[in-house]
mmCIF file as gemmi writes it, N, C-alpha and C atoms, coordinates in Angstrom:
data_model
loop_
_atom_site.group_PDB
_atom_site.id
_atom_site.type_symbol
_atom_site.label_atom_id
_atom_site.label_alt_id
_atom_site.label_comp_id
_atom_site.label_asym_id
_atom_site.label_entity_id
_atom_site.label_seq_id
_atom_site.pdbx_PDB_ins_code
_atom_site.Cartn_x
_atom_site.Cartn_y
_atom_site.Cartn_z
_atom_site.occupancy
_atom_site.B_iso_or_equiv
_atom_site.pdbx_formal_charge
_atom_site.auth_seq_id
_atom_site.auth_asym_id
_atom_site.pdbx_PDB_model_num
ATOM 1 N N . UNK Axp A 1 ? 82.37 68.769 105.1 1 0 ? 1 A 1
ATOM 2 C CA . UNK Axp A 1 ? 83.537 68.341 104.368 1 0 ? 1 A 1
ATOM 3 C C . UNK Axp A 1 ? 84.541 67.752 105.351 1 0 ? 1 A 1
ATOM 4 N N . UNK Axp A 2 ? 85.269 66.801 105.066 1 0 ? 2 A 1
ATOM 5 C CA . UNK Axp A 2 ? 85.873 65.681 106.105 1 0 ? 2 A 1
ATOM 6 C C . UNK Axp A 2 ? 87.459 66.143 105.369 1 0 ? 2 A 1
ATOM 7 N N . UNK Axp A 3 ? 88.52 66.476 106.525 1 0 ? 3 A 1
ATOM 8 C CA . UNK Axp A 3 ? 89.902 66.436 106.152 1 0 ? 3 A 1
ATOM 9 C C . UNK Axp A 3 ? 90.597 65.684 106.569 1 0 ? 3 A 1
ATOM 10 N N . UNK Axp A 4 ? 91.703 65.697 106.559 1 0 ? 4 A 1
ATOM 11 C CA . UNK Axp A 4 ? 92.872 65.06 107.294 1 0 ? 4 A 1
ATOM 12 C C . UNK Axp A 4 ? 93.559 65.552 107.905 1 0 ? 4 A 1
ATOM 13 N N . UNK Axp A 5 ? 93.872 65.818 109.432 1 0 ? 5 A 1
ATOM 14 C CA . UNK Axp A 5 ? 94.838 66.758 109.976 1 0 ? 5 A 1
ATOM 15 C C . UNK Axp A 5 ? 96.264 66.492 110.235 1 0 ? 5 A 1
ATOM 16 N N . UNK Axp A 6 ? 97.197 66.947 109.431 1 0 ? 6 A 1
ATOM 17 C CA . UNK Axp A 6 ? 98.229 66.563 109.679 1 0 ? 6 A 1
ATOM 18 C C . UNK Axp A 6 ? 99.786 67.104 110.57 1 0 ? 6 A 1
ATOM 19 N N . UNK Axp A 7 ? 99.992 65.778 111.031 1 0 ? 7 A 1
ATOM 20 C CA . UNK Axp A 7 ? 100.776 65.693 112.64 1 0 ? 7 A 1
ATOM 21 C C . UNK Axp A 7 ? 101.847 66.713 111.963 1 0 ? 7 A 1
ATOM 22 N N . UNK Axp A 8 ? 102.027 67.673 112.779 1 0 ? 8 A 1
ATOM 23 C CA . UNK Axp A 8 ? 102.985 68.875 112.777 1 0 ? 8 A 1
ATOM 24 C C . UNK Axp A 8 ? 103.011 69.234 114.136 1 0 ? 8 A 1
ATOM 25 N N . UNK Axp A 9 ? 104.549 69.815 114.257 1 0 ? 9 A 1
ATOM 26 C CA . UNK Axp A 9 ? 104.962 70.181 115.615 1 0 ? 9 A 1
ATOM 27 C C . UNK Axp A 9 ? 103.559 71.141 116.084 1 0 ? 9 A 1
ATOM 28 N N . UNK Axp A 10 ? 103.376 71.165 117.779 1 0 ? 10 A 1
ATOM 29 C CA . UNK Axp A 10 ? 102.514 71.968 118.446 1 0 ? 10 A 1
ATOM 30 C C . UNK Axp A 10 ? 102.858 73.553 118.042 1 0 ? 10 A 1
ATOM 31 N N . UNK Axp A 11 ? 103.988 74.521 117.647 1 0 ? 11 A 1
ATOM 32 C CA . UNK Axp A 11 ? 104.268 75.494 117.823 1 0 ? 11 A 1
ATOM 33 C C . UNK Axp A 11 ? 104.287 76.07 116.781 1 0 ? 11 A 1
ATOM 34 N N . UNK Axp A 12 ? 104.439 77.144 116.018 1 0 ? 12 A 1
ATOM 35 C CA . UNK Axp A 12 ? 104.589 78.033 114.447 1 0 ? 12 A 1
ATOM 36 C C . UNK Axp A 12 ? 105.753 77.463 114.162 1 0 ? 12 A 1
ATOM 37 N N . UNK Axp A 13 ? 106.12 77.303 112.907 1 0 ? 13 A 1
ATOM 38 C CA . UNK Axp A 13 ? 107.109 76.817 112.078 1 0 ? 13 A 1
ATOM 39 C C . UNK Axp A 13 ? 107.23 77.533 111.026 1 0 ? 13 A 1
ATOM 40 N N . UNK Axp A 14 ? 108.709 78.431 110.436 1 0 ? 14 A 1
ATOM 41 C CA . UNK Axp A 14 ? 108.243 79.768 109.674 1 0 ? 14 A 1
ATOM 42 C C . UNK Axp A 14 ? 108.023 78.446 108.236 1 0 ? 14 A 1
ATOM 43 N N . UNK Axp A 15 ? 107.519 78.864 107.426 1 0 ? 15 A 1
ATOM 44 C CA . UNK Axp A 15 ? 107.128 78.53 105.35 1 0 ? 15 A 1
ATOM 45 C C . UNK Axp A 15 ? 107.169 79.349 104.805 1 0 ? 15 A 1
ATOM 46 N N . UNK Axp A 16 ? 106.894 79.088 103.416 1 0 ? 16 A 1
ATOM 47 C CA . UNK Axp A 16 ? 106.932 79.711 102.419 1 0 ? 16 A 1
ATOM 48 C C . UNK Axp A 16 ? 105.966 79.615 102.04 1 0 ? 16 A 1
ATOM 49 N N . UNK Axp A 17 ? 105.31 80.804 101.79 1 0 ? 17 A 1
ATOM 50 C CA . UNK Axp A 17 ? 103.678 80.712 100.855 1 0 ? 17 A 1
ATOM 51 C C . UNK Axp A 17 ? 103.631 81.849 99.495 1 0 ? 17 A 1
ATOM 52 N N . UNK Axp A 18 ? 102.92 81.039 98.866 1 0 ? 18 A 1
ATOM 53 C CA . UNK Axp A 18 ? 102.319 81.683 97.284 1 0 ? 18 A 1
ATOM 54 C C . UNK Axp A 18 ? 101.451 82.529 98.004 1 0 ? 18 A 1
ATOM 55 N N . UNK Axp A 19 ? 100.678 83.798 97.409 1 0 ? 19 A 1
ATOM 56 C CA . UNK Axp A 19 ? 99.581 84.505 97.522 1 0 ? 19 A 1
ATOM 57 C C . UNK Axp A 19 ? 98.975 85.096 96.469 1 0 ? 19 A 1
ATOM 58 N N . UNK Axp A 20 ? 97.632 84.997 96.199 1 0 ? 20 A 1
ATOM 59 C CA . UNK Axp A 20 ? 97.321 86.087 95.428 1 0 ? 20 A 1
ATOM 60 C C . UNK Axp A 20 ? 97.082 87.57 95.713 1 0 ? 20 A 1
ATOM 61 N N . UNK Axp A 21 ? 97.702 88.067 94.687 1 0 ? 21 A 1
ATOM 62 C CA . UNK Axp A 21 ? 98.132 89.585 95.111 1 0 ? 21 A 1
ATOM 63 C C . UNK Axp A 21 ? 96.957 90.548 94.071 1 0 ? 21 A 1
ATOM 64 N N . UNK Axp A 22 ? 95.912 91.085 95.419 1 0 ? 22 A 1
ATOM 65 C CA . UNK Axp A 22 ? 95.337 92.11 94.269 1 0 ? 22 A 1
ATOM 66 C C . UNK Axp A 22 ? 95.459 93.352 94.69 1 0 ? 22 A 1
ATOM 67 N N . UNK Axp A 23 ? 94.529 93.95 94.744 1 0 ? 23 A 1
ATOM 68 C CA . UNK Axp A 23 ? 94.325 95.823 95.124 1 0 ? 23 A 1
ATOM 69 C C . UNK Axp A 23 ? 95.197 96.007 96.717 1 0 ? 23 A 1
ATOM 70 N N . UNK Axp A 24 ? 94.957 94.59 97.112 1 0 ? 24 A 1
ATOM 71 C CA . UNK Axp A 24 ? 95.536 95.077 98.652 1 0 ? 24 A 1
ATOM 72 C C . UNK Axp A 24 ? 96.427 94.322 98.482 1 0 ? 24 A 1
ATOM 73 N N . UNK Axp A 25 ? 97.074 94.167 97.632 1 0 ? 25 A 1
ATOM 74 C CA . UNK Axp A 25 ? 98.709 93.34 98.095 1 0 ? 25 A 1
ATOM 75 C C . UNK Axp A 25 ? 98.496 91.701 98.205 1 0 ? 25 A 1
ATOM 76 N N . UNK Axp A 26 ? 99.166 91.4 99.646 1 0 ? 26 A 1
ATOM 77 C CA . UNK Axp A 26 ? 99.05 89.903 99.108 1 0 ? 26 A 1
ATOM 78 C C . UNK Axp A 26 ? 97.576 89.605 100.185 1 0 ? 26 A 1
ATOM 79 N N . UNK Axp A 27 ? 96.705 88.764 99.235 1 0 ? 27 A 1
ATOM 80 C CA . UNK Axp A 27 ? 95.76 88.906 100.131 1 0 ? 27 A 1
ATOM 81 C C . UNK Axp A 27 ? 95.392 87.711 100.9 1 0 ? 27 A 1
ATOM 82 N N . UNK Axp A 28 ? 95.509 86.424 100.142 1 0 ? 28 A 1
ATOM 83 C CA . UNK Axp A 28 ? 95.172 85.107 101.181 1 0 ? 28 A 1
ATOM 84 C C . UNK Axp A 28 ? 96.382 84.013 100.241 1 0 ? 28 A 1
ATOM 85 N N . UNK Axp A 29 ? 96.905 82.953 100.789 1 0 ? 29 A 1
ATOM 86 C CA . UNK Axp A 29 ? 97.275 81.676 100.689 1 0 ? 29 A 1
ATOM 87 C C . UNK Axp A 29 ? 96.822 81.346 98.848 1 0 ? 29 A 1
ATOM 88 N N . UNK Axp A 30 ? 97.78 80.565 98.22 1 0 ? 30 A 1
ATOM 89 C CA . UNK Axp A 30 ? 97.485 79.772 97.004 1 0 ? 30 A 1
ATOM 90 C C . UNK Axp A 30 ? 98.479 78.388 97.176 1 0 ? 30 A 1
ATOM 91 N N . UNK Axp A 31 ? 99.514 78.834 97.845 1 0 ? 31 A 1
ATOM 92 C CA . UNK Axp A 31 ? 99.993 77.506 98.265 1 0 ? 31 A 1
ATOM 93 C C . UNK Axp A 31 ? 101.117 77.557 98.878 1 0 ? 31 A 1
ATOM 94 N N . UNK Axp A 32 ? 101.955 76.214 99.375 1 0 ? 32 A 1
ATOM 95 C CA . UNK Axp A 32 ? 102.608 76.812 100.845 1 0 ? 32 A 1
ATOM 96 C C . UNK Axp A 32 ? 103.203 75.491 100.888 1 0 ? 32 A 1
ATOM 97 N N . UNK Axp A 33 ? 104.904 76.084 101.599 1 0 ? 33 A 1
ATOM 98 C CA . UNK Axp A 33 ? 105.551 74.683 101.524 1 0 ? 33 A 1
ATOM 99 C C . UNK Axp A 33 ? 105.866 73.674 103.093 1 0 ? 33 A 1
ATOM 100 N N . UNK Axp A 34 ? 105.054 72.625 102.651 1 0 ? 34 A 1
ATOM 101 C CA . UNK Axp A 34 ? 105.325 72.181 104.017 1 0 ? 34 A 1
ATOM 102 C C . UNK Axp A 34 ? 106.126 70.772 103.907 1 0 ? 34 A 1
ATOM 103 N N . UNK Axp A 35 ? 107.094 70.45 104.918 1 0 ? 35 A 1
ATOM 104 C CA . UNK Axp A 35 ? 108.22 69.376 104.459 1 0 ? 35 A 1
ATOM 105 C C . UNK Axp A 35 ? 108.451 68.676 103.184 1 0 ? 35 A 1
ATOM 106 N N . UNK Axp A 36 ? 108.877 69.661 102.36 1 0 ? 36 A 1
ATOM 107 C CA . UNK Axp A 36 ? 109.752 69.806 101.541 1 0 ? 36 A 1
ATOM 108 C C . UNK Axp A 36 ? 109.109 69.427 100.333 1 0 ? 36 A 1
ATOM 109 N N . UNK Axp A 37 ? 107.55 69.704 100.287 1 0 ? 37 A 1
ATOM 110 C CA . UNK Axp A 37 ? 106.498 69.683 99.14 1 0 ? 37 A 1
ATOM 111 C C . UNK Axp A 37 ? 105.58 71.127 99.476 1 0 ? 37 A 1
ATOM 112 N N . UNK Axp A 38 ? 105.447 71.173 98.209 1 0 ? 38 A 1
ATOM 113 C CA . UNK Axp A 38 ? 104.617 72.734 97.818 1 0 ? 38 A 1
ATOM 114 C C . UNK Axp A 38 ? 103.077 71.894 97.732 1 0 ? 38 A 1
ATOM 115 N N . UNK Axp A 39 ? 102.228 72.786 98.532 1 0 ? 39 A 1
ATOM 116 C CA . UNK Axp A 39 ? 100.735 72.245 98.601 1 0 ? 39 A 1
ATOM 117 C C . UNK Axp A 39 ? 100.088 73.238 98.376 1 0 ? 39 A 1
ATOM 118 N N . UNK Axp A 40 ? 98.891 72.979 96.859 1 0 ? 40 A 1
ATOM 119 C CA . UNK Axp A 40 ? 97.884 74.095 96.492 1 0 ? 40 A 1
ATOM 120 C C . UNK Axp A 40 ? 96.867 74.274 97.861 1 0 ? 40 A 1
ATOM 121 N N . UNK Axp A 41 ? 96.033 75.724 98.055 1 0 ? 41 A 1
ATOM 122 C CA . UNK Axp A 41 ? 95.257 75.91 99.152 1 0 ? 41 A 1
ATOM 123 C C . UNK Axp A 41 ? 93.966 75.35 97.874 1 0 ? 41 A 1
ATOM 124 N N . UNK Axp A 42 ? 93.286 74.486 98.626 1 0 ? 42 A 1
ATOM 125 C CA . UNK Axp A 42 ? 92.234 74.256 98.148 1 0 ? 42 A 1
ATOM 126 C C . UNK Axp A 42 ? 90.556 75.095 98.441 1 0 ? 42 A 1
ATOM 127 N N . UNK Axp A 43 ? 90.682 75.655 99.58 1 0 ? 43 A 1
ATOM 128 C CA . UNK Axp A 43 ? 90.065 76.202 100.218 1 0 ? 43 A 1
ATOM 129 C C . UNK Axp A 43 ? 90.409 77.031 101.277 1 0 ? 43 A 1
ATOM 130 N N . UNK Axp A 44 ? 89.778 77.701 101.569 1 0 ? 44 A 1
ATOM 131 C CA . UNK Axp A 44 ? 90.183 78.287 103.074 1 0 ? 44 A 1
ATOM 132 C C . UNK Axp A 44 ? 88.788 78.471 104.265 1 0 ? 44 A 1
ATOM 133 N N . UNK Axp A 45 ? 89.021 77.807 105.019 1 0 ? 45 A 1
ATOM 134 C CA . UNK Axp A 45 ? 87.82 77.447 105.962 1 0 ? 45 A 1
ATOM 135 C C . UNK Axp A 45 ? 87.596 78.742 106.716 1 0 ? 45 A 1
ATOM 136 N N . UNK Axp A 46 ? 88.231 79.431 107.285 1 0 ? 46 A 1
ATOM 137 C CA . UNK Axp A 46 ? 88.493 80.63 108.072 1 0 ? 46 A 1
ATOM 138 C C . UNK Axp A 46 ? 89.337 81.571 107.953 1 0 ? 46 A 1
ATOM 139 N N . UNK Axp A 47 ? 89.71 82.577 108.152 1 0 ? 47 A 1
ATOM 140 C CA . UNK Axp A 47 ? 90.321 83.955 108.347 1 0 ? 47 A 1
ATOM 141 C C . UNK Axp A 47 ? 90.007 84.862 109.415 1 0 ? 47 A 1
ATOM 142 N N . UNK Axp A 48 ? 91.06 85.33 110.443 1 0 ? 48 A 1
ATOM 143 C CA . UNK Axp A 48 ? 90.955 85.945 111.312 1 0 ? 48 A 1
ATOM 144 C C . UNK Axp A 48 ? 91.957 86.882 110.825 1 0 ? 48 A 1
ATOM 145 N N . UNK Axp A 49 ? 91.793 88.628 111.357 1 0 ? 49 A 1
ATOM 146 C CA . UNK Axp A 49 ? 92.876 89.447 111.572 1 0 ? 49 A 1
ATOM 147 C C . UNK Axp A 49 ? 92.945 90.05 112.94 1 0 ? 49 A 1
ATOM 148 N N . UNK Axp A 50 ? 94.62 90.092 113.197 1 0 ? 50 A 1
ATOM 149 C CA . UNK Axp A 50 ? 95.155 90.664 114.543 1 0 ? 50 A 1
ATOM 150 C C . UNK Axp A 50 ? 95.97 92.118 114.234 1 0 ? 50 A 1
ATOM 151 N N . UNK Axp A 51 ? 95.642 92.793 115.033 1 0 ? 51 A 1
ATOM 152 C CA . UNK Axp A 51 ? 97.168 94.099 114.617 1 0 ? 51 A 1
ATOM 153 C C . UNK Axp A 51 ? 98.1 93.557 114.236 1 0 ? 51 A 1
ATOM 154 N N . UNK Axp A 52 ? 98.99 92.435 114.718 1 0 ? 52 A 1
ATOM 155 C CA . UNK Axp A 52 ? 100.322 91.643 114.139 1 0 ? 52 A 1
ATOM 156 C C . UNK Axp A 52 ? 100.514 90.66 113.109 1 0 ? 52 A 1
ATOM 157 N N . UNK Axp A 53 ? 98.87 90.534 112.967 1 0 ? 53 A 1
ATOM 158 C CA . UNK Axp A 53 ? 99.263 89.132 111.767 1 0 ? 53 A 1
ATOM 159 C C . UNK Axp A 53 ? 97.685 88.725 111.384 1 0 ? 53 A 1
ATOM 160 N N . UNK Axp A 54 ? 97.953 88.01 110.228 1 0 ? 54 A 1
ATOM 161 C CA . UNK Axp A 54 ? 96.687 87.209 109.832 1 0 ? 54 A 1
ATOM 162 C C . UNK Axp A 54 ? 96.686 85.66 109.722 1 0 ? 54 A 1
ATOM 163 N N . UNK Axp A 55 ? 95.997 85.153 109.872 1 0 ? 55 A 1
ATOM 164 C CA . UNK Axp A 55 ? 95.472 83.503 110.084 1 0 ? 55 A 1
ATOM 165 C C . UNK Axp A 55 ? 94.758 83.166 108.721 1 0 ? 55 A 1
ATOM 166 N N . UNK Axp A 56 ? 94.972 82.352 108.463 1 0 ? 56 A 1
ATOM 167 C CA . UNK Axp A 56 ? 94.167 81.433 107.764 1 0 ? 56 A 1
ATOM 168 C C . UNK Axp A 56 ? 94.369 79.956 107.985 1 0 ? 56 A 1
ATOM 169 N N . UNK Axp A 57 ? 93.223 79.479 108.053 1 0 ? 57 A 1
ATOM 170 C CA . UNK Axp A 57 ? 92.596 77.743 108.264 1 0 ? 57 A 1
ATOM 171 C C . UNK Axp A 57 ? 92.347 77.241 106.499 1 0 ? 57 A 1
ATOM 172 N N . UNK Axp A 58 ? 93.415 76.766 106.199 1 0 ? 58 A 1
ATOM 173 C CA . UNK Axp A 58 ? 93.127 76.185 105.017 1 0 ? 58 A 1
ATOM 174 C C . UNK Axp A 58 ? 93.21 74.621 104.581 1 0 ? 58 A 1
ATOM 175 N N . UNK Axp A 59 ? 92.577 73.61 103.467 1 0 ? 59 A 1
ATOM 176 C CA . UNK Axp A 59 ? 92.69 72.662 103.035 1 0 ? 59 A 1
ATOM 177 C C . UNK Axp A 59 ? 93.25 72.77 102.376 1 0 ? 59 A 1
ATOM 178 N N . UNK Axp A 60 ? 94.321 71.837 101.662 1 0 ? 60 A 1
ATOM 179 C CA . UNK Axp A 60 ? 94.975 71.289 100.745 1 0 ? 60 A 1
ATOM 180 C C . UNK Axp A 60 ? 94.407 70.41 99.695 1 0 ? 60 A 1
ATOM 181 N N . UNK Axp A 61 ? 95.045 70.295 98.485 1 0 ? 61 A 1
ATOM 182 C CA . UNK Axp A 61 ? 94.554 69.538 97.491 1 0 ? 61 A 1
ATOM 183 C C . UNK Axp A 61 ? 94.303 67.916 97.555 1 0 ? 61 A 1
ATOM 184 N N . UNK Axp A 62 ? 94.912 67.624 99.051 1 0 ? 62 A 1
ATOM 185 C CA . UNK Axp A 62 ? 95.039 66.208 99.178 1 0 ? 62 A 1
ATOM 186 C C . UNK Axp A 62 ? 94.109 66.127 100.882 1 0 ? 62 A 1
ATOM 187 N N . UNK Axp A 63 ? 93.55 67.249 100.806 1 0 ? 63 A 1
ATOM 188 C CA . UNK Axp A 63 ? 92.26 67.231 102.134 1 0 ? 63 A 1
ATOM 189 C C . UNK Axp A 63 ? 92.822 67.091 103.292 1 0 ? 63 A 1
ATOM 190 N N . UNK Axp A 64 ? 93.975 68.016 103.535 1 0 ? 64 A 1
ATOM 191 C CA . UNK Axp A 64 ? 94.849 68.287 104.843 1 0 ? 64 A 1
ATOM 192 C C . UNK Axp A 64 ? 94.635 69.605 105.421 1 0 ? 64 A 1
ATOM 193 N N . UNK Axp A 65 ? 94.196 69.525 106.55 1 0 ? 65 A 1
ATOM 194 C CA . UNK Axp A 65 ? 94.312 71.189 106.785 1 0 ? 65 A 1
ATOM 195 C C . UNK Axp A 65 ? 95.197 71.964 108.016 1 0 ? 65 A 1
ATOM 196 N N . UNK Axp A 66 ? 95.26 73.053 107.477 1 0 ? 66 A 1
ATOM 197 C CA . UNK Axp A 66 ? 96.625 73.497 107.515 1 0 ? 66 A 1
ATOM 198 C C . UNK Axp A 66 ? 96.269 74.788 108.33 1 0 ? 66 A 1
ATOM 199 N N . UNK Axp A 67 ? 97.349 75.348 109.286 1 0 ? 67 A 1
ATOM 200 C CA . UNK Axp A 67 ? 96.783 76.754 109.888 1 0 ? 67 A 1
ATOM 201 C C . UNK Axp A 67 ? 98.025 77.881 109.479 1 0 ? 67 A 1
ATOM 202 N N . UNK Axp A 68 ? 97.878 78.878 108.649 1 0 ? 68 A 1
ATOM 203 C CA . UNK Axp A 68 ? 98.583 79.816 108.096 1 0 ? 68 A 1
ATOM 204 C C . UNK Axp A 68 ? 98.965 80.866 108.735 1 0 ? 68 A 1
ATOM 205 N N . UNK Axp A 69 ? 99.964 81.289 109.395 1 0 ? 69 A 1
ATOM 206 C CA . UNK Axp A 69 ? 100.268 82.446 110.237 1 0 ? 69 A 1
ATOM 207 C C . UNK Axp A 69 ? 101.056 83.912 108.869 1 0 ? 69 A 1
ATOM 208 N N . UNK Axp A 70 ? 100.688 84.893 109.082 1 0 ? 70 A 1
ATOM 209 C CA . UNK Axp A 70 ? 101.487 85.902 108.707 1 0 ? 70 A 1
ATOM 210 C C . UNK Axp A 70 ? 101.759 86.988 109.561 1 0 ? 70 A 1
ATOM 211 N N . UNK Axp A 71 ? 102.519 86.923 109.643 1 0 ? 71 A 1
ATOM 212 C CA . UNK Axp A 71 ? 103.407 87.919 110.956 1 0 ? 71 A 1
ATOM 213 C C . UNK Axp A 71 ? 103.539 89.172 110.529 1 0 ? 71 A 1
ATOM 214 N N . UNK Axp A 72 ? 102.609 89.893 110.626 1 0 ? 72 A 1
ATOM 215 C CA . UNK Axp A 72 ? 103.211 91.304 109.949 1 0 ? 72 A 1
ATOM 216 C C . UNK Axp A 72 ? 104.32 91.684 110.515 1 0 ? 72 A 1
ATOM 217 N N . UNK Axp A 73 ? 104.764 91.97 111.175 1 0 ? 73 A 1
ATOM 218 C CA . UNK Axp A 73 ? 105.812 92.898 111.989 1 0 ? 73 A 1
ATOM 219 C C . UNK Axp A 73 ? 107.052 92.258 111.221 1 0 ? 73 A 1
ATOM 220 N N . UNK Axp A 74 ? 107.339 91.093 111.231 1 0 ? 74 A 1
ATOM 221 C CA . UNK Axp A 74 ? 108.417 90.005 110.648 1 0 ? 74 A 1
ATOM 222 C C . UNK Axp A 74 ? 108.322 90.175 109.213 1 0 ? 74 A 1
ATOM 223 N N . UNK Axp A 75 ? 106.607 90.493 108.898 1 0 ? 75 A 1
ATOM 224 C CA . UNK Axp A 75 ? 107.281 89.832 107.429 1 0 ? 75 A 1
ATOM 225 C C . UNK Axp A 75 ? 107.248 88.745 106.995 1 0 ? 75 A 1
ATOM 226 N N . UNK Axp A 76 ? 106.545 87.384 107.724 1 0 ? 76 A 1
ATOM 227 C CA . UNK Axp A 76 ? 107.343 86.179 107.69 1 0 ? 76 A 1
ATOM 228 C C . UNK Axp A 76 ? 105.655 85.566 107.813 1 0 ? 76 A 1
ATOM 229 N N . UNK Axp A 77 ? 105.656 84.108 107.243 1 0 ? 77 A 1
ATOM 230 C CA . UNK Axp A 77 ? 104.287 83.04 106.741 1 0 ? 77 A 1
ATOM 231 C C . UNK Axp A 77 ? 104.906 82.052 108.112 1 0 ? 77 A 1
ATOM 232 N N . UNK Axp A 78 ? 104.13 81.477 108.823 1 0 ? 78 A 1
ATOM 233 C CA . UNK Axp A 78 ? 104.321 80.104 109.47 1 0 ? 78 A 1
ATOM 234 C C . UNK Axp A 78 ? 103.044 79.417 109.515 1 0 ? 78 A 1
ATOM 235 N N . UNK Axp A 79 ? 103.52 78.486 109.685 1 0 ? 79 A 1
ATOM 236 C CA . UNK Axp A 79 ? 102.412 76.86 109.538 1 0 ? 79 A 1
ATOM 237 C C . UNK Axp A 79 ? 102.609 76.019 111.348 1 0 ? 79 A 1
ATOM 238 N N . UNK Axp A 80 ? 101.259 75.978 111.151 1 0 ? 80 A 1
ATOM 239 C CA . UNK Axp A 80 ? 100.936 75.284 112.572 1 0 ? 80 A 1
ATOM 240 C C . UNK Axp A 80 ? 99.932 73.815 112.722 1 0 ? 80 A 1
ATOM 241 N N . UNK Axp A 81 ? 100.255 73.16 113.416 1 0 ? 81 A 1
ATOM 242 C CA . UNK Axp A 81 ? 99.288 71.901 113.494 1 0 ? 81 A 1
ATOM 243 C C . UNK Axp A 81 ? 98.05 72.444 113.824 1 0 ? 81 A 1
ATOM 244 N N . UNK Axp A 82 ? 96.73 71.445 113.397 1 0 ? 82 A 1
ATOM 245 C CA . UNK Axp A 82 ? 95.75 71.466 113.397 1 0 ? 82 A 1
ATOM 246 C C . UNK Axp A 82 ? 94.972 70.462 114.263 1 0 ? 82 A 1
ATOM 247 N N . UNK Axp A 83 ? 94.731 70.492 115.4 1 0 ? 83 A 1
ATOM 248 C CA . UNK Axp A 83 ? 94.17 69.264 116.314 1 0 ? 83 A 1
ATOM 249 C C . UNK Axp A 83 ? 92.71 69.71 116.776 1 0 ? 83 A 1
């Protein structure tokens, strides 16, 4: 499957993300705001977990992909470029 990676600063940038929330709370990405448009997760290519946070590698509805930070400790979603 062929995406589009789109140019975003090198570093975490905090967002706002949708999740679906089941037995464990919130569990992965449904969609997420990046300059100043809300983008459905179309997929999610990967998932990693750390003691501090979880990752997700996701596509967008318009075949952009996107890298999802959740910070446990913070509390807090950030978005990172994809190169």
């Amino acid at each position: 499957m062929g995406f589009e990676v789109i140019p975003l600063r090198r570093d975490w940038v905090p967002t706002q993300v949708k999740c679906y929330s089941g037995y464990k709370g919130e569990e992965y990405p449904t969609s997420f705001l990046t300059r100043g448009k809300w983008h459905r997760v179309e997929s999610i290519l990967d998932r990693w977990y750390d003691p501090d946070a979880n990752y997700f590698k996701v596509v967008d509805e318009e075949n952009m992909a996107f890298l999802l930070r959740w910070d446990l400790v913070k509390d807090q979603w950030a978005i990172k470029a994809i190169f």
